[in-house]
One Martini backbone bead per residue (centre of mass of N, CA, C, O) as a GRO file, in nm:
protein
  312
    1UNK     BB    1   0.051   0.066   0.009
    2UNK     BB    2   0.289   0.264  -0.075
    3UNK     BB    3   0.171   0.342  -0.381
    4UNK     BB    4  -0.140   0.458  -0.354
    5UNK     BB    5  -0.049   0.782  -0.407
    6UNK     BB    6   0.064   0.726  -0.667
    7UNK     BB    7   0.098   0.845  -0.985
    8UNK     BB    8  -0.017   0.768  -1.259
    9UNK     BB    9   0.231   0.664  -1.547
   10UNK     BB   10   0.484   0.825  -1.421
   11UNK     BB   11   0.382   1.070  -1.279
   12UNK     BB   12   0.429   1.404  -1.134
   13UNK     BB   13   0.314   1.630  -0.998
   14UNK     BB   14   0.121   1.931  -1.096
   15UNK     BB   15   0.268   1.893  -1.402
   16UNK     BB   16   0.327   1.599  -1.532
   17UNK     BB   17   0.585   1.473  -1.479
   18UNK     BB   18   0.828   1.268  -1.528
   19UNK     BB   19   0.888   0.960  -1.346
   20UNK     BB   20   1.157   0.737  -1.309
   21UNK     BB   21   1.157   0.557  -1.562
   22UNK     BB   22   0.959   0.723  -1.761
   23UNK     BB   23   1.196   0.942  -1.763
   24UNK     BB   24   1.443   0.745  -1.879
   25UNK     BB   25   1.247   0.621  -2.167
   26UNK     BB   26   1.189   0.878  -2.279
   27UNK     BB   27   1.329   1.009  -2.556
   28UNK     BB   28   1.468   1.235  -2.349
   29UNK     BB   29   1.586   1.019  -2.171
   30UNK     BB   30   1.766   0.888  -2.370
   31UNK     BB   31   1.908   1.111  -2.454
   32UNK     BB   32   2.053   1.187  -2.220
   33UNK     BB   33   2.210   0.919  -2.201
   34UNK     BB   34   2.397   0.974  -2.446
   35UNK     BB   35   2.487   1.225  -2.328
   36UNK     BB   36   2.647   1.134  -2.124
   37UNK     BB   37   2.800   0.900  -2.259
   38UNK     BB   38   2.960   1.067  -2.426
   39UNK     BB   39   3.114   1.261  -2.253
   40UNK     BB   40   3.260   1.014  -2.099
   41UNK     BB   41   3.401   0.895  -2.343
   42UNK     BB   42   3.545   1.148  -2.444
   43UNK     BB   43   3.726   1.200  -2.162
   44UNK     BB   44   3.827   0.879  -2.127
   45UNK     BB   45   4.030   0.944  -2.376
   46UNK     BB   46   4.187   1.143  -2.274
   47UNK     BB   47   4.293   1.064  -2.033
   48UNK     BB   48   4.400   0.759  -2.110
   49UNK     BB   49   4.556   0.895  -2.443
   50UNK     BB   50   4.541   1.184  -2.561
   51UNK     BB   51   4.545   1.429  -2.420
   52UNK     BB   52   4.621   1.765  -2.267
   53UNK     BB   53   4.656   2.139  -2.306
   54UNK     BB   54   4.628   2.402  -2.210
   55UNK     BB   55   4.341   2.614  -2.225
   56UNK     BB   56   4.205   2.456  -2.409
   57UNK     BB   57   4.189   2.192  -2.304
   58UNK     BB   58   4.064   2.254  -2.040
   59UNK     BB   59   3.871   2.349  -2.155
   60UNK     BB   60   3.676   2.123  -2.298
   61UNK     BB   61   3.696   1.915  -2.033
   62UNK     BB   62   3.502   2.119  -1.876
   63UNK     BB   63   3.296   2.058  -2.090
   64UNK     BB   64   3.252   1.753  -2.075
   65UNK     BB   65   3.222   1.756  -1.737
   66UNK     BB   66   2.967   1.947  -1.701
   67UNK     BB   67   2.773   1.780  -1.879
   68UNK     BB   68   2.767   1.519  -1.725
   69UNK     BB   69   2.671   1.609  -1.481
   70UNK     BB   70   2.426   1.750  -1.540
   71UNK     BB   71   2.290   1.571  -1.650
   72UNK     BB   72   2.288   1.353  -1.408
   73UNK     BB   73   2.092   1.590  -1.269
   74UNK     BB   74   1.872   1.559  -1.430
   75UNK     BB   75   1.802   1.298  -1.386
   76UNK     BB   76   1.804   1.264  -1.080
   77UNK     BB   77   1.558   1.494  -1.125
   78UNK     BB   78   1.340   1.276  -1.264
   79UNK     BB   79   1.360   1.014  -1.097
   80UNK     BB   80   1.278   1.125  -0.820
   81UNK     BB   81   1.073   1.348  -0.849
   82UNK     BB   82   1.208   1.716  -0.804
   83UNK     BB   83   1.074   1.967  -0.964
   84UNK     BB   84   0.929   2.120  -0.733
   85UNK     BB   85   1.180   2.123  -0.474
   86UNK     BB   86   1.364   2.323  -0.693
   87UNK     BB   87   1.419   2.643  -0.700
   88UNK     BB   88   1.334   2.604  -1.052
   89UNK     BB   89   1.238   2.610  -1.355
   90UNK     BB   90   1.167   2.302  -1.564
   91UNK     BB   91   1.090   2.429  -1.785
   92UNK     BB   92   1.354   2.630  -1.835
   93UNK     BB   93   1.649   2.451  -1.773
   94UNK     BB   94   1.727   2.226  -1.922
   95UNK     BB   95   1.730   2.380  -2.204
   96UNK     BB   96   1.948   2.597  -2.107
   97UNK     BB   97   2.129   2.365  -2.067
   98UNK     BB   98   2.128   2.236  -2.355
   99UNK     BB   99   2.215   2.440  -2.498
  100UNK     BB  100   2.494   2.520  -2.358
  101UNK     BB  101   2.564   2.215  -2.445
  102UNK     BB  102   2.587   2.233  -2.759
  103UNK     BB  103   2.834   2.523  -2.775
  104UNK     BB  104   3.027   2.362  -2.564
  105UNK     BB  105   3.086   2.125  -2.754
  106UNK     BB  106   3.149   2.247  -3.024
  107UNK     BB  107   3.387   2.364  -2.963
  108UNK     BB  108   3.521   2.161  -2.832
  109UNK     BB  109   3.511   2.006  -3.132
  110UNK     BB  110   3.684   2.202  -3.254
  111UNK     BB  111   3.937   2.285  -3.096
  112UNK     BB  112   4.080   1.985  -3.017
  113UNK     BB  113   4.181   1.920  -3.317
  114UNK     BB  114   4.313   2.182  -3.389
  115UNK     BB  115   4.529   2.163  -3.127
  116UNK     BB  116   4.564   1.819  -3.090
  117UNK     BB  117   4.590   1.762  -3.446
  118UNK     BB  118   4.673   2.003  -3.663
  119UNK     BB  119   4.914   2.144  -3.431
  120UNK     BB  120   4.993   1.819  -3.321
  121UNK     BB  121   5.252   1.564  -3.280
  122UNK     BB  122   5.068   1.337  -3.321
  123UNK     BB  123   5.079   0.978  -3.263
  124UNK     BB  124   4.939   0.729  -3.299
  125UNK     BB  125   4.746   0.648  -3.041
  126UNK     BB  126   4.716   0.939  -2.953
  127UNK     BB  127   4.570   1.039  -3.245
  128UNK     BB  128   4.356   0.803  -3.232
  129UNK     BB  129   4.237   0.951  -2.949
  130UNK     BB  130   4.169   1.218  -3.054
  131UNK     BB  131   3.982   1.125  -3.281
  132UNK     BB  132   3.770   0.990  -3.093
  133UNK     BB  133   3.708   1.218  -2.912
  134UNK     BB  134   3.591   1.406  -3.139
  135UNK     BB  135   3.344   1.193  -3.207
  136UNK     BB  136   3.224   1.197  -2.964
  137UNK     BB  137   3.171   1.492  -2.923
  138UNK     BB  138   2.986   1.550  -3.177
  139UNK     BB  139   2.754   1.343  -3.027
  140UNK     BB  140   2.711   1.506  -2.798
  141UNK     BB  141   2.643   1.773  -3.019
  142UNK     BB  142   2.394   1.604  -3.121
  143UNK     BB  143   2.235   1.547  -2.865
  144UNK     BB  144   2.163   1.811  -2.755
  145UNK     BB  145   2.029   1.907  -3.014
  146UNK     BB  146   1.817   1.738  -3.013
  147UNK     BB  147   1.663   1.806  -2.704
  148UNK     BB  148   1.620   2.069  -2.795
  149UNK     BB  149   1.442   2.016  -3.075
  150UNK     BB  150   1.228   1.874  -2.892
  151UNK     BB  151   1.181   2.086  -2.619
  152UNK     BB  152   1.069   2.301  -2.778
  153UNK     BB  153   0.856   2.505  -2.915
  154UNK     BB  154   0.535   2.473  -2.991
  155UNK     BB  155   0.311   2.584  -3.158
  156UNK     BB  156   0.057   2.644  -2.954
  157UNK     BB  157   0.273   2.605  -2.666
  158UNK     BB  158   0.289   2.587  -2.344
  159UNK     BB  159   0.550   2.752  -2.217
  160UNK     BB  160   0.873   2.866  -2.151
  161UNK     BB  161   1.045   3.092  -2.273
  162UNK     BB  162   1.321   2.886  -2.315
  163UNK     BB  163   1.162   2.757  -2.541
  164UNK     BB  164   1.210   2.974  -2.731
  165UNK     BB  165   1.363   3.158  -2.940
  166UNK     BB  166   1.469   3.398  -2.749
  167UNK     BB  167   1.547   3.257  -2.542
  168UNK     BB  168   1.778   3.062  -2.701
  169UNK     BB  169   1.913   3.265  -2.798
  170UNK     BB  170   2.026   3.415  -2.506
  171UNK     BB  171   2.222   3.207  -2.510
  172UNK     BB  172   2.386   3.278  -2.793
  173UNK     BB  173   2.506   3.561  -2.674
  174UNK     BB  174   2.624   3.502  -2.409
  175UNK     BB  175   2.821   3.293  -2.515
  176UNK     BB  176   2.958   3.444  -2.701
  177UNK     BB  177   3.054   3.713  -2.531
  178UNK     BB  178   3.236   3.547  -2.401
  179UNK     BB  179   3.429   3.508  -2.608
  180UNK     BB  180   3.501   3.771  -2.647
  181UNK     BB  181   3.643   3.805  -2.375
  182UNK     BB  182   3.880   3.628  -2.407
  183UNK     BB  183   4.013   3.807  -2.639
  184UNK     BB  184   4.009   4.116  -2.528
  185UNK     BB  185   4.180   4.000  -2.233
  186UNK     BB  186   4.419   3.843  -2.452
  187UNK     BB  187   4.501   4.109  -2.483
  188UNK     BB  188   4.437   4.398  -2.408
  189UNK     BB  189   4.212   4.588  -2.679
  190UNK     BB  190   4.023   4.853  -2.560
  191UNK     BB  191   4.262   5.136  -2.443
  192UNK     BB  192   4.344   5.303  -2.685
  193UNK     BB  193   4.012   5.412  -2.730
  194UNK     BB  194   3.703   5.496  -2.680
  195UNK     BB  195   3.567   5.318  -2.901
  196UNK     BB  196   3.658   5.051  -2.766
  197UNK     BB  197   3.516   5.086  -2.473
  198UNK     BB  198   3.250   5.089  -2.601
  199UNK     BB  199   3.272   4.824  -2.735
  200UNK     BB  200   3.291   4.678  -2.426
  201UNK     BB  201   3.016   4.829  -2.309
  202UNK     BB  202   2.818   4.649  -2.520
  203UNK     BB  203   2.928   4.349  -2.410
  204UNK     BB  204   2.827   4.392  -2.133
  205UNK     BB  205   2.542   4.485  -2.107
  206UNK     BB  206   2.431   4.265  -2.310
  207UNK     BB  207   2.479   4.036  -2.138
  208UNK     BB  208   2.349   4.108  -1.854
  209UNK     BB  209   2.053   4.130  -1.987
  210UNK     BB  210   2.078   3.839  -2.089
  211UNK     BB  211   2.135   3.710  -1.797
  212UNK     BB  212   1.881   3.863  -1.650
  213UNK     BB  213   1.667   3.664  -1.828
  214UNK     BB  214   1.757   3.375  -1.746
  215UNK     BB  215   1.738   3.398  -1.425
  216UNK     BB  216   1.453   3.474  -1.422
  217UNK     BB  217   1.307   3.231  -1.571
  218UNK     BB  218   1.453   3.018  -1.388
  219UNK     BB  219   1.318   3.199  -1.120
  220UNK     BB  220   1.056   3.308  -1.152
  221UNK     BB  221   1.107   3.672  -1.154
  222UNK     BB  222   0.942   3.860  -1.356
  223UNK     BB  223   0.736   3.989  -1.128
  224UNK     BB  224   0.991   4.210  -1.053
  225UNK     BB  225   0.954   4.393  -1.246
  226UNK     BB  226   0.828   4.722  -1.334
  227UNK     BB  227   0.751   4.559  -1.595
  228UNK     BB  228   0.651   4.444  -1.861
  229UNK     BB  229   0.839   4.161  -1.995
  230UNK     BB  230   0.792   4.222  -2.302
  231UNK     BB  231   0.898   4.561  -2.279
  232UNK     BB  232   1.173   4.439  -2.174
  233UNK     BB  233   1.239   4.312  -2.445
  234UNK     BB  234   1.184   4.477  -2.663
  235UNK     BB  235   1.384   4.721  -2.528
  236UNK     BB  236   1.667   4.559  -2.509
  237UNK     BB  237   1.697   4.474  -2.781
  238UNK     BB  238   1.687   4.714  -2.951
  239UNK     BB  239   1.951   4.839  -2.818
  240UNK     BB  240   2.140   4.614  -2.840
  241UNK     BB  241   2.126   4.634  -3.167
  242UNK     BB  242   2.240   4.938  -3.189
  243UNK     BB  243   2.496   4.861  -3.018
  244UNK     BB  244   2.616   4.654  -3.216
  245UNK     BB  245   2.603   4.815  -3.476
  246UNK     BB  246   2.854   5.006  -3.357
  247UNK     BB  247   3.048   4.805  -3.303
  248UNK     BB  248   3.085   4.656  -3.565
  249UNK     BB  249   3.241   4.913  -3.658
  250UNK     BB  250   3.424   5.034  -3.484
  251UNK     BB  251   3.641   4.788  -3.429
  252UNK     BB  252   3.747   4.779  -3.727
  253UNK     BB  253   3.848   5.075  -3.778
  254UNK     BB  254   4.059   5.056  -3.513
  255UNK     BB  255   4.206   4.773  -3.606
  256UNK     BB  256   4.245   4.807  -3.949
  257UNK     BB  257   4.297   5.113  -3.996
  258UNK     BB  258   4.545   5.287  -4.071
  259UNK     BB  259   4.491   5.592  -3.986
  260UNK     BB  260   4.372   5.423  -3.690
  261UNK     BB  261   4.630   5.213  -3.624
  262UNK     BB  262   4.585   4.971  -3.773
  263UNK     BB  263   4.564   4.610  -3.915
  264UNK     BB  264   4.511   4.527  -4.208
  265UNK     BB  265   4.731   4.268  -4.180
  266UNK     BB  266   4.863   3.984  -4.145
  267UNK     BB  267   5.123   3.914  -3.974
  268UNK     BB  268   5.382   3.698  -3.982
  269UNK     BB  269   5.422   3.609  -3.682
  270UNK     BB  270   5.170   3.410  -3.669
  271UNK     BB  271   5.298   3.164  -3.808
  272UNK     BB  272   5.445   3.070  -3.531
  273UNK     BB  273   5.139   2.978  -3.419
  274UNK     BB  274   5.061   2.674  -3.412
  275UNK     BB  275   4.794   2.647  -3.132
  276UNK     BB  276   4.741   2.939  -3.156
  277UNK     BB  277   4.600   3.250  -3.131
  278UNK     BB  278   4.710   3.566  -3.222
  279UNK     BB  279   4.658   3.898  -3.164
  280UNK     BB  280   4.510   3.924  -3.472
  281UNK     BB  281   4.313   3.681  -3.488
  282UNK     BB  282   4.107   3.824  -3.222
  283UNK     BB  283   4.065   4.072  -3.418
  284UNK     BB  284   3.893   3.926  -3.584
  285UNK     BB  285   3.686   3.713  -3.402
  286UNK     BB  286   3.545   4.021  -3.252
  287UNK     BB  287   3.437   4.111  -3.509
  288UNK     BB  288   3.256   3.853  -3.597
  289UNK     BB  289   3.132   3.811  -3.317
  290UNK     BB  290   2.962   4.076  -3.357
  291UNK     BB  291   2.797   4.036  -3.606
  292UNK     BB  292   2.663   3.795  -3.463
  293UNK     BB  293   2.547   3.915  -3.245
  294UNK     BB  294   2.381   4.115  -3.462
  295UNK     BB  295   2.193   3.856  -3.587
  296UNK     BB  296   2.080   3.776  -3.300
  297UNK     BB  297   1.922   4.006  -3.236
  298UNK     BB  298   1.755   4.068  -3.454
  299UNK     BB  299   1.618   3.768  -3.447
  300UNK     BB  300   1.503   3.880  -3.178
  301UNK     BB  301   1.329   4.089  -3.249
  302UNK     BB  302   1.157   3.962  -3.430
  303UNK     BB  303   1.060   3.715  -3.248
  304UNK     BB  304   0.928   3.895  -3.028
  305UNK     BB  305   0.751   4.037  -3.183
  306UNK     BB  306   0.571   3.788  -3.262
  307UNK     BB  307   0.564   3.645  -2.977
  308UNK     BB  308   0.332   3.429  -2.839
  309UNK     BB  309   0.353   3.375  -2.471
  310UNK     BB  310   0.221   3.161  -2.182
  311UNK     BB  311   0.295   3.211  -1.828
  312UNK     BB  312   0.291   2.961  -1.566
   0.00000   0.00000   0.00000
């Protein structure tokens, strides 16, 4: 009789979501199971003769190891039926954890090969495993990426925000932006100009507030705004756009322009940094990713604008 309250098909709490078993079989179960599974094959052929090293290596390590954490933590909180016990909003976690297990995978296997296989001279044994430490990283981002497409909101779905195409936007803007600042910092290249300092002052704003619309919507504290959270959203993206835009321009004038100081051709010296990016290359893929976060914030704009979603 000690089951005799418990909800009847394997559903938990007042949300219908699935725990026990059926949490672990279903469709989104059995991914994210694949999920755990190749991210520790990934990090156990590097671990025990692939091999790592500088900070490519540990960011890469740091992919694997903490998205396999977190997939164990969310099946662990799903097969317990604990979505309604902790504190965030499990419409909004799982997809915003899977979105940047996709991203941070990603990178993860780009990074990993060019640098410890085609910039590293790895042979033998050492090289097949690191070839296959990247084959199996690109399936764990090939599988974050099915979890997010299958649990993503679907037409007049009834979901959180970060299940909707914005949400997800929000997730690769702070993403990007995350990568900006790597490059920005390292060396610092944008004390030269004061239009530089704007530059870095749009990416730290526009991060920020994206990274506080993604937090309000995991802790469910969006009636905290002083405004309505659409008209919060809308006028937040059409800012970044225009600080984005300005940035766009701005960035390249001062890095790339000879009369404003800049080096608009590569270094020859570049080419003898065999394994990492050059600070010629760095101030270029800040370039890069300023555009692209710049058609990113656009997108986001443009589908704020058409979407009509209703918060539980």
């Amino acid at each position: 009789h000690g089951n005799a309250g418990a909800p009847p098909g394997g559903f938990c709490g007042l949300g219908r979501e699935k725990c026990g078993l059926v949490a672990l079989t279903s469709q989104v179960g059995i991914v994210r199971l694949l999920e755990a599974l190749f991210a520790c094959v990934t990090f156990s052929l590097v671990v025990h003769q692939g091999g790592w090293n500088g900070r490519n290596g540990d960011w890469c390590m740091f992919c694997w190891c903490f998205c396999f954490a977190m997939t164990l933590l969310v099946l662990l909180v799903e097969f317990i039926g604990l979505q309604h016990r902790i504190p965030v909003s499990w419409k909004n976690f799982p997809i915003t954890f899977a979105m940047y297990a996709t991203l941070m995978c990603l990178s993860a296997s780009v990074i990993y090969p060019v640098t410890h296989i085609q910039h590293n001279a790895a042979y033998g044994k050492t090289k097949d495993y690191r070839i296959a430490a990247t084959v199996f990283s690109c399936l764990t981002c090939l599988a974050y990426s099915v979890e997010v497409t299958m649990t993503r909101a679907k037409p007049g779905e009834v979901t959180g925000y970060m299940a909707s195409v914005p949400g997800l936007l929000k997730v690769v803007e702070t993403f990007v932006a995350c990568i900006i600042f790597v490059f920005i910092s390292e060396p610092v290249s944008y004390e030269q100009h004061e239009g530089l300092k704007w530059c870095l002052a749009v990416y730290c704003i526009c991060f920020i507030l994206s990274l506080v619309v993604i937090v309000l919507c995991i802790g469910e504290c969006t009636g905290w705004l002083p405004c309505a959270f659409n008209k919060f959203l809308s006028g937040y993206t059409l800012l970044a756009v225009l600080m984005y835009a300005t940035a766009t321009v701005i960035w390249p004038i001062y890095k790339f322009n000879r009369n404003q100081g800049g080096v608009p051709n590569r270094p020859p010296g570049c080419s003898s940094h065999s394994n990492r990016f050059c600070d010629w290359d760095k101030l270029v893929a800040i370039a890069v990713l300023t555009a692209i976060n710049l058609l990113v914030y656009l997108a986001d704009l443009v589908y704020s604008a058409r979407l009509i979603f209703i918060q539980a």
